[in-house]
N, C-alpha and C positions, 0 to 999 in steps of 0.2 A: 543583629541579634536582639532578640526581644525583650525588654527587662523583668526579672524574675519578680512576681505581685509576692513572693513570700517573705521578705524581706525586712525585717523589724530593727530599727533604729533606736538605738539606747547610747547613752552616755553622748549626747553629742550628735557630732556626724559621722560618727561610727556605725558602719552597719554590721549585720550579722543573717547571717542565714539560715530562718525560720524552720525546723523542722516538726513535723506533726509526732504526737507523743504515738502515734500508730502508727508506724512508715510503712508498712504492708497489710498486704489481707488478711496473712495471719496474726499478724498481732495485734488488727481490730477483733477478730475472733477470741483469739487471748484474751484482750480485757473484756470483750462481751459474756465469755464464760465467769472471769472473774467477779466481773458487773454484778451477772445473774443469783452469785452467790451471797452476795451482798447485800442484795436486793429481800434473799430469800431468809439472811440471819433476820435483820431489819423487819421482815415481817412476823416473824415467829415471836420477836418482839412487840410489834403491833398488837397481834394476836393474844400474847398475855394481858397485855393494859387491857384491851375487850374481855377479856372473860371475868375480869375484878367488876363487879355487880356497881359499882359509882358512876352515875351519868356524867358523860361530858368527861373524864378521864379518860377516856380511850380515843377521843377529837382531839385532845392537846395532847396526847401523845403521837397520834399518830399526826398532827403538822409538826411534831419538833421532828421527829424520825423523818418523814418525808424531803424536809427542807435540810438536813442534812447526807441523804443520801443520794437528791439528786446533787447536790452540790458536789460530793463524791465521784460520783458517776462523771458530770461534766466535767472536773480534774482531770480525772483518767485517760478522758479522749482529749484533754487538751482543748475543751472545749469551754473552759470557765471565764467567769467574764475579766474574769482579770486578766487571762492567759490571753482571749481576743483583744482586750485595749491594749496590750504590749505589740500588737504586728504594726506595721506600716501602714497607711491610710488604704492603699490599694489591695491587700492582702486581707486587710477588716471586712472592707467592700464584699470582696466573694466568699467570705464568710457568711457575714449576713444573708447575703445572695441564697447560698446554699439551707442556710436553715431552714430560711422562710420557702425555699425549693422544696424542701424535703418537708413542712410543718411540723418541724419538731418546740413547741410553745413554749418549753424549757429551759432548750438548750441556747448556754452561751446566757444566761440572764442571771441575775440576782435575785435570790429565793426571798421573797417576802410572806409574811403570813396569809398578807391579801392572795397573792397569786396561787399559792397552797391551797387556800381556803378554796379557789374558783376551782383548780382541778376537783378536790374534793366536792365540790357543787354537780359538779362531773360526773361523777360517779357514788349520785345523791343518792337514788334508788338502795343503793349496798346500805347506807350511812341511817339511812331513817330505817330500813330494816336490821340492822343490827342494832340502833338504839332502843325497838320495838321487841326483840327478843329478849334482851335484856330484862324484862319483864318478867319471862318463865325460869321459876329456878333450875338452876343446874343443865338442863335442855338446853334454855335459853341462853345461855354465858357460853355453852360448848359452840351451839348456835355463830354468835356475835364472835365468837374469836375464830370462826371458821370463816365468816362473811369478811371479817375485817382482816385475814391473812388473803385471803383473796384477791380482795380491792386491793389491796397497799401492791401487793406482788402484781397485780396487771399493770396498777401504775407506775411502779418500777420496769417492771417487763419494756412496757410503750417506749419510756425514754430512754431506755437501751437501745432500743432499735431506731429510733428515731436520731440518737447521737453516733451508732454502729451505722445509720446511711450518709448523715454528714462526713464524719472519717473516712469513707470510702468515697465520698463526689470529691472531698478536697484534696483526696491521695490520686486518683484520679486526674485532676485539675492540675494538680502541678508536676505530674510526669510530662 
């Protein structure tokens, strides 16, 4: 019998049997609707700091919002990095394995400003034209908080699915 890689050891040498916060299809779907809607408050939110006419207040908002929501997101699926350093050395492994399979850049790490910052760098183009609208009253503010509910929501969108195909290779993987 082949030993199960899920297998996370606490207290000792006591083991315990890892289970994924998604144990099926459906309820990777479940939390990706939930995700979705998180994603979607979170941005309506973004979207207000953009329309307040103050440069550079709708940047620090949207990296505090962002580095909490994928921190959020990666919970949910069981995919945070504190939740991966609790498995077993072998079970870590095809975690890894899988992200980097799937290119999810997010999942499974520790949100830093810098890392925020580089997605954002990412999706620069949205960022320098909403700090550019900003400029035209009223137009421009409706402008900037429609560009910046956008961007926040693709990038939330991405890492849904990007953490919605992890959950599904690792539920997968250890059937």
């Amino acid at each position: 019998m082949k030993a199960n890689p899920f297998r996370q050891l606490r207290r000792g040498k006591q083991e315990e049997e890892w289970t994924l916060v998604p144990s099926s299809e459906q309820d990777i779907e479940a939390l990706r609707h939930k995700c979705r809607r998180l994603v979607t408050r979170r941005a309506t939110m973004s979207a207000g700091a953009a329309a307040v006419p103050i440069p550079g207040l709708d940047i620090a908002v949207d990296i505090t919002l962002l580095m909490r929501v994928i921190d959020d997101i990666n919970g949910e699926f069981g995919l945070s990095e504190a939740q991966i350093e609790r498995l077993n050395p072998k079970a870590r492994v095809l975690v890894y394995q899988t992200i980097v399979g799937v290119g999810g850049t997010l999942v499974g790490r520790a949100m830093t400003r810098e890392l925020i910052g580089f997605v954002l760098k990412r999706a620069g183009m949205k960022t320098a034209a909403k700090q550019g609208a900003k400029l035209v009253p009223v137009a421009g503010q409706i402008a900037s908080a429609a560009i910046g509910f956008t961007a926040f929501r693709m990038i939330g969108f991405q890492h849904i699915d990007a953490c919605a195909k992890v959950a599904a290779e690792l539920l997968h993987a250890k059937q």
